[in-house]
NUVOKE-70570 format. One line per 3 residues: number of its first residue (from 0); for each residue y negated, x negated, z negated of N, C-alpha, C. Coordinates in pm, 1 decimal, padded with zeros to 6 digits. Layout:
BEGIN
NUM) Y/X/Z/Y/X/Z/Y/X/Z | ... $
END
This chain:
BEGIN
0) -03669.6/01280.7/04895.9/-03751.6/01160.2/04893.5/-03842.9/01160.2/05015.8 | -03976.0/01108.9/04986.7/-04076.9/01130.8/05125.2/-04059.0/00987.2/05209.3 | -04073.3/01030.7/05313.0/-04097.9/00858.1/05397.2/-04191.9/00801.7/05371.3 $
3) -04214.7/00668.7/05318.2/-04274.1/00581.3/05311.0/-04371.8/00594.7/05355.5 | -04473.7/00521.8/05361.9/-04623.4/00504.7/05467.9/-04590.2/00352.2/05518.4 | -04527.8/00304.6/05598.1/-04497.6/00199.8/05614.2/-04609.3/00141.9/05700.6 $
6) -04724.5/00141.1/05711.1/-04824.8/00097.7/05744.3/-04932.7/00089.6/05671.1 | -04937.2/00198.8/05532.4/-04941.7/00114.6/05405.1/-04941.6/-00015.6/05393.0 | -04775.1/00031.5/05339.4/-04732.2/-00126.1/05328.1/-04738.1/-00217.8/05400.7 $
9) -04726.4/-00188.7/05517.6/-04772.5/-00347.5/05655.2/-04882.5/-00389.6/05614.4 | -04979.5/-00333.5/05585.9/-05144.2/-00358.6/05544.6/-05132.4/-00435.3/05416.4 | -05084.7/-00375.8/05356.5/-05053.0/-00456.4/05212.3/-04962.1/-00593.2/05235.6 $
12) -04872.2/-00593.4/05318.4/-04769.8/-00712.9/05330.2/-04883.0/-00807.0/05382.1 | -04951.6/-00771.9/05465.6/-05042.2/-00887.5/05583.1/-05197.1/-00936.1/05469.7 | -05199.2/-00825.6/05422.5/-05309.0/-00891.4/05311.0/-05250.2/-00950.9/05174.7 $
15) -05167.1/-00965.4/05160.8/-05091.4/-01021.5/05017.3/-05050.6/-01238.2/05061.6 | -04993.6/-01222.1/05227.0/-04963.2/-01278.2/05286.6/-05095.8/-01375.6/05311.8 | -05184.7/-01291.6/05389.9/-05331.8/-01389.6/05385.2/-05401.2/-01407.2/05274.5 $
18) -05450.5/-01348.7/05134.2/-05459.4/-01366.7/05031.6/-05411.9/-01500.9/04966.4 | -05201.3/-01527.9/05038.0/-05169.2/-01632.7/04946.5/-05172.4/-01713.8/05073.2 | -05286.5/-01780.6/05113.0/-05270.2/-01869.0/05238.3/-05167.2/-01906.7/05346.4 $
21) -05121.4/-01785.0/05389.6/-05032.4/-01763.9/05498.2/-05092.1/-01761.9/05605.6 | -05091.5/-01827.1/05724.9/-05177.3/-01862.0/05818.3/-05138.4/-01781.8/05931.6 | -05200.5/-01751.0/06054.4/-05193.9/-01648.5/06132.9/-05129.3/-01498.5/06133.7 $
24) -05192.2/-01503.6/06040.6/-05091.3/-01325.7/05994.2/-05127.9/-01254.4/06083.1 | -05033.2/-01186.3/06146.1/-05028.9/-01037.8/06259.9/-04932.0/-00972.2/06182.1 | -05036.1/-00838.7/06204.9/-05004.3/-00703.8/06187.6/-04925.3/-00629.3/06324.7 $
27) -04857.8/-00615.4/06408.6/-04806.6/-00534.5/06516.6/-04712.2/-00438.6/06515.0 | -04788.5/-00307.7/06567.6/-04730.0/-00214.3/06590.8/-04589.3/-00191.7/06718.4 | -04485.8/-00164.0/06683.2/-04345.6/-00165.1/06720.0/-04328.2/-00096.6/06766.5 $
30) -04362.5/00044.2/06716.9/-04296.3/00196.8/06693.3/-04248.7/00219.5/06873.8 | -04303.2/00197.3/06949.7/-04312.0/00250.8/07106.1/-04198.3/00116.2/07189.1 | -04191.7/00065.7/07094.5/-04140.3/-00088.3/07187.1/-03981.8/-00096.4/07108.1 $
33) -03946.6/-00015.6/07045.6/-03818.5/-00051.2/06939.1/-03808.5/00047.2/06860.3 | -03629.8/00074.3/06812.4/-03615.8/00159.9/06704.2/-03610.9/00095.4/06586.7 | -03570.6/-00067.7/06558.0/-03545.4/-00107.4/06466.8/-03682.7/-00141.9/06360.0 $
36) -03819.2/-00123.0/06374.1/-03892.7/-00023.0/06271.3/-04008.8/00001.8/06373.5 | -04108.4/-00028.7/06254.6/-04222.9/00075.8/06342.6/-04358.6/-00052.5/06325.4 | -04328.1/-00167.8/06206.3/-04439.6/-00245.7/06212.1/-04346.6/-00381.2/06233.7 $
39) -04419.3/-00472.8/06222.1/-04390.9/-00639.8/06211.6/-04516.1/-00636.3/06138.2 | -04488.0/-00754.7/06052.1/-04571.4/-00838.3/06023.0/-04506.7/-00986.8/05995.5 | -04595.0/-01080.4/06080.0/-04571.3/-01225.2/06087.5/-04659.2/-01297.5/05996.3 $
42) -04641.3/-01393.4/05929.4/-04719.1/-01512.7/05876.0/-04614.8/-01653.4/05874.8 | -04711.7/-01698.6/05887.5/-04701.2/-01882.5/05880.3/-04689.1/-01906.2/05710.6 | -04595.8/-02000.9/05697.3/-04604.4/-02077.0/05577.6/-04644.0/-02209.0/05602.8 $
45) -04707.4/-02309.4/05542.6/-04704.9/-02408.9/05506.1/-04643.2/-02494.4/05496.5 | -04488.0/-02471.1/05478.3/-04401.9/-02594.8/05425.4/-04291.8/-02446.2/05329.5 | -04169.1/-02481.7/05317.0/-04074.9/-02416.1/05273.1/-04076.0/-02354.7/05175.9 $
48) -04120.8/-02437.3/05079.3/-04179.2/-02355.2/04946.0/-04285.8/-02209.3/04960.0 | -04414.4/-02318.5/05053.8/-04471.1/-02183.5/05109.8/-04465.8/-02065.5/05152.8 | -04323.4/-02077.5/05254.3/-04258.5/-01950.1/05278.0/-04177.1/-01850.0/05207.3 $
51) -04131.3/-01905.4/05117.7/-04026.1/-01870.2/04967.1/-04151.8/-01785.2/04897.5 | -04256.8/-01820.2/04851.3/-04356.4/-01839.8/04763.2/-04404.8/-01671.7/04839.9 | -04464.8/-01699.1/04951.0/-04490.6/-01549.0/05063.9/-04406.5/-01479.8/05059.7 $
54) -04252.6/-01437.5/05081.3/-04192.5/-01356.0/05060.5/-04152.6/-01265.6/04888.1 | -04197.4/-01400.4/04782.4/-04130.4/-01348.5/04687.8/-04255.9/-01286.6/04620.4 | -04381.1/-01319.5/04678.8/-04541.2/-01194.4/04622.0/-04496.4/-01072.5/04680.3 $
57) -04470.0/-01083.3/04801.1/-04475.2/-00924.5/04912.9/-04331.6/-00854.9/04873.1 | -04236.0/-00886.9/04784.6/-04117.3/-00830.7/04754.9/-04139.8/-00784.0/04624.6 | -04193.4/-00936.4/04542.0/-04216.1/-00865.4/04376.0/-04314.4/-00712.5/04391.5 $
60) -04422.2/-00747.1/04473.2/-04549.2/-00645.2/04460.0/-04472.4/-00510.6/04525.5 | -04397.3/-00535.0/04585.8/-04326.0/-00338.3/04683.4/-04286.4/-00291.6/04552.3 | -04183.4/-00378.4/04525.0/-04103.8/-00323.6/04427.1/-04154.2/-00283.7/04236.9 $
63) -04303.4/-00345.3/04164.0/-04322.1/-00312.6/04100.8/-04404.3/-00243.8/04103.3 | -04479.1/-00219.7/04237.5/-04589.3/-00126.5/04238.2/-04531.6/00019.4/04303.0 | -04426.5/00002.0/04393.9/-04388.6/00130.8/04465.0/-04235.0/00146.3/04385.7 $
66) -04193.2/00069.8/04407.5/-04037.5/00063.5/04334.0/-03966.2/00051.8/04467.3 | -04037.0/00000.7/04562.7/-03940.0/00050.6/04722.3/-03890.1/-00121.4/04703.4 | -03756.5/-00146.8/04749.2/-03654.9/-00259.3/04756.4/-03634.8/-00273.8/04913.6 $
69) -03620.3/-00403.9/04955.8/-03596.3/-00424.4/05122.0/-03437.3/-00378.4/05153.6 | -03400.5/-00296.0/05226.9/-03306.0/-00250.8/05331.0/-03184.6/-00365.2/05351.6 | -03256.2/-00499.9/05374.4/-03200.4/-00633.7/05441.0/-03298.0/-00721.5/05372.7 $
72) -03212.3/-00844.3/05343.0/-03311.8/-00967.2/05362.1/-03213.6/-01068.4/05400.1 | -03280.8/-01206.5/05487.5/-03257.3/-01269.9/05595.8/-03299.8/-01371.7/05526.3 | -03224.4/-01507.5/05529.1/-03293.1/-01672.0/05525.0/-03349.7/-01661.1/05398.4 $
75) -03312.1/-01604.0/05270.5/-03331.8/-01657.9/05163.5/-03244.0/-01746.6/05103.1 | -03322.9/-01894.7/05078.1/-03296.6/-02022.4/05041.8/-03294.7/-02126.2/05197.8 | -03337.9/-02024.4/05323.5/-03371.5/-02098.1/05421.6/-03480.9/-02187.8/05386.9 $
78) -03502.3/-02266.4/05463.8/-03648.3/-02357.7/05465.7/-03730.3/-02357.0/05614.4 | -03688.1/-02215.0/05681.6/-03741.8/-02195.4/05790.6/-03786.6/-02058.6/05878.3 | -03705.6/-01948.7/05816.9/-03741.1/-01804.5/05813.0/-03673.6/-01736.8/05731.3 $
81) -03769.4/-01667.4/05704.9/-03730.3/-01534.2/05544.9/-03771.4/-01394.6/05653.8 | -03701.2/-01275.1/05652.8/-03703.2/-01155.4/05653.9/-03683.3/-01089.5/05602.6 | -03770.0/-01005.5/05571.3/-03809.2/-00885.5/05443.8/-03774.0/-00761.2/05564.8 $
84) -03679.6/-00701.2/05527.5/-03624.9/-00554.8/05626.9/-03703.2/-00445.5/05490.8 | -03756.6/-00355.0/05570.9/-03764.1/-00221.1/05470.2/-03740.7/-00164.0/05516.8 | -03664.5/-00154.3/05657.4/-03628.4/00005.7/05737.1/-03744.8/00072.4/05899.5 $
87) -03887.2/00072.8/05824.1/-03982.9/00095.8/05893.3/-04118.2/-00073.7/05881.6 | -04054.9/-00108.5/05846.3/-04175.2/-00250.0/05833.9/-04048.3/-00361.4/05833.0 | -04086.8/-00458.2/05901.2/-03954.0/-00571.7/05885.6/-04125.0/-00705.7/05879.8 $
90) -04089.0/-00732.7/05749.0/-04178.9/-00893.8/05756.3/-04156.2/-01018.1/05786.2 | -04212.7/-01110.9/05873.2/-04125.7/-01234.6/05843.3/-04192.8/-01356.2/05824.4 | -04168.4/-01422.0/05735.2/-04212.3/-01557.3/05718.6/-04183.8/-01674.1/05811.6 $
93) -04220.4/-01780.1/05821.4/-04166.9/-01851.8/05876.8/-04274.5/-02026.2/05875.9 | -04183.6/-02111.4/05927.9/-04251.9/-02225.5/05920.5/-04314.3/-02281.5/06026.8 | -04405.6/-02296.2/06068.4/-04511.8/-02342.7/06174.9/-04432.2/-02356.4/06298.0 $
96) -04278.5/-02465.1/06243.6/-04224.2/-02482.6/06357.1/-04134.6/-02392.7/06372.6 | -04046.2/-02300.5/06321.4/-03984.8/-02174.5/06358.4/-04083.9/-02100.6/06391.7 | -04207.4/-02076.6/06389.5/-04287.0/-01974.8/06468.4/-04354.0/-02012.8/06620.6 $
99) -04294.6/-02167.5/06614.4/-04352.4/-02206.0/06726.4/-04225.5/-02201.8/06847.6 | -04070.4/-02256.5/06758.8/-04017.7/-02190.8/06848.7/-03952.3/-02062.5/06889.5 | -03938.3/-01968.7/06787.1/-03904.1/-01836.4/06819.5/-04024.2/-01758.7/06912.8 $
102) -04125.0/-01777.2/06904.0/-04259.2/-01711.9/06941.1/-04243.1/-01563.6/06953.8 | -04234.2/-01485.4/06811.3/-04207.4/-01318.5/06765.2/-04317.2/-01242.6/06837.6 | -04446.9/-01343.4/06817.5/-04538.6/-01272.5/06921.7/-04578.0/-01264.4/07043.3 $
105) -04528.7/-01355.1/07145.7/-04471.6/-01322.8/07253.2/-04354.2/-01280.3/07299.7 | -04259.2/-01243.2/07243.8/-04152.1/-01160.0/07289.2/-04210.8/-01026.6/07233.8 | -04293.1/-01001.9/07206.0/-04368.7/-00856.6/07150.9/-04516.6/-00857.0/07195.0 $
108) -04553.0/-00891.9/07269.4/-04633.0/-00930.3/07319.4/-04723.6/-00780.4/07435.5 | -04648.0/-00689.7/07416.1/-04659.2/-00570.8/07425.6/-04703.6/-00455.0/07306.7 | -04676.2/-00545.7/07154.9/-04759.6/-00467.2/07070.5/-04862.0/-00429.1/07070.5 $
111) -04913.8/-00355.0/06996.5/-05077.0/-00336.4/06942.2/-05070.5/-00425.5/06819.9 | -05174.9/-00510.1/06862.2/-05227.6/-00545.5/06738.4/-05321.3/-00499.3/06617.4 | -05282.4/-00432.5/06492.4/-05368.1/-00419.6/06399.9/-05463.4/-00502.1/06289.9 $
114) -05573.8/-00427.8/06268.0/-05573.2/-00467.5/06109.3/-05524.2/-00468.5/06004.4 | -05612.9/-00530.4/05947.7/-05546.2/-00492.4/05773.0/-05614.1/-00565.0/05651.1 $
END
């Protein structure tokens, strides 16, 4: 089996994510800062549903377009963070105020930030 392009998929997670009005989406590169993968990608939900709603496009779409399934998943039926693990990309949803107080992008704050 080949490794993934998991920056591919980060690109795809962060545009599927902003597409469905997920608000401050970052793309950040890991790989140098951590073994546990190689991307993040963050977005904002709206409200709980919102975040449910973001994880379950960027999970349906891996899996019927690549067939690739998440590793882990985290805070499903939360109403405050969802994590999508794939191994080399870990995504996470979250709600305005779990992103305001975890702050993923300042404790990483040493990433590179990408496009996508």
């Amino acid at each position: 089996m080949t490794k993934p392009d998991f920056l591919k998929l980060a690109k795809l997670a962060a545009r599927l994510s902003d597409e469905r009005k997920g608000h401050n989406v970052m793309l950040l590169s890991v790989k140098r800062l951590t073994a546990v993968a190689d991307y993040f990608v963050i977005a904002t939900g709206l409200s709980a549903p919102h975040v449910t709603a973001l994880s379950n496009i960027v999970r349906k779409t891996f899996r019927e377009e690549y067939g690739f399934e998440t590793v882990h998943t985290e805070g499903r039926g939360s109403p405050n963070w969802i994590v999508l693990d794939y191994g080399g990309l870990v995504v996470h949803f979250m709600t305005e105020q779990a992103r305001e107080f975890y702050a993923l992008e300042n404790i990483w704050d040493e990433a590179r930030k990408l496009k996508f």
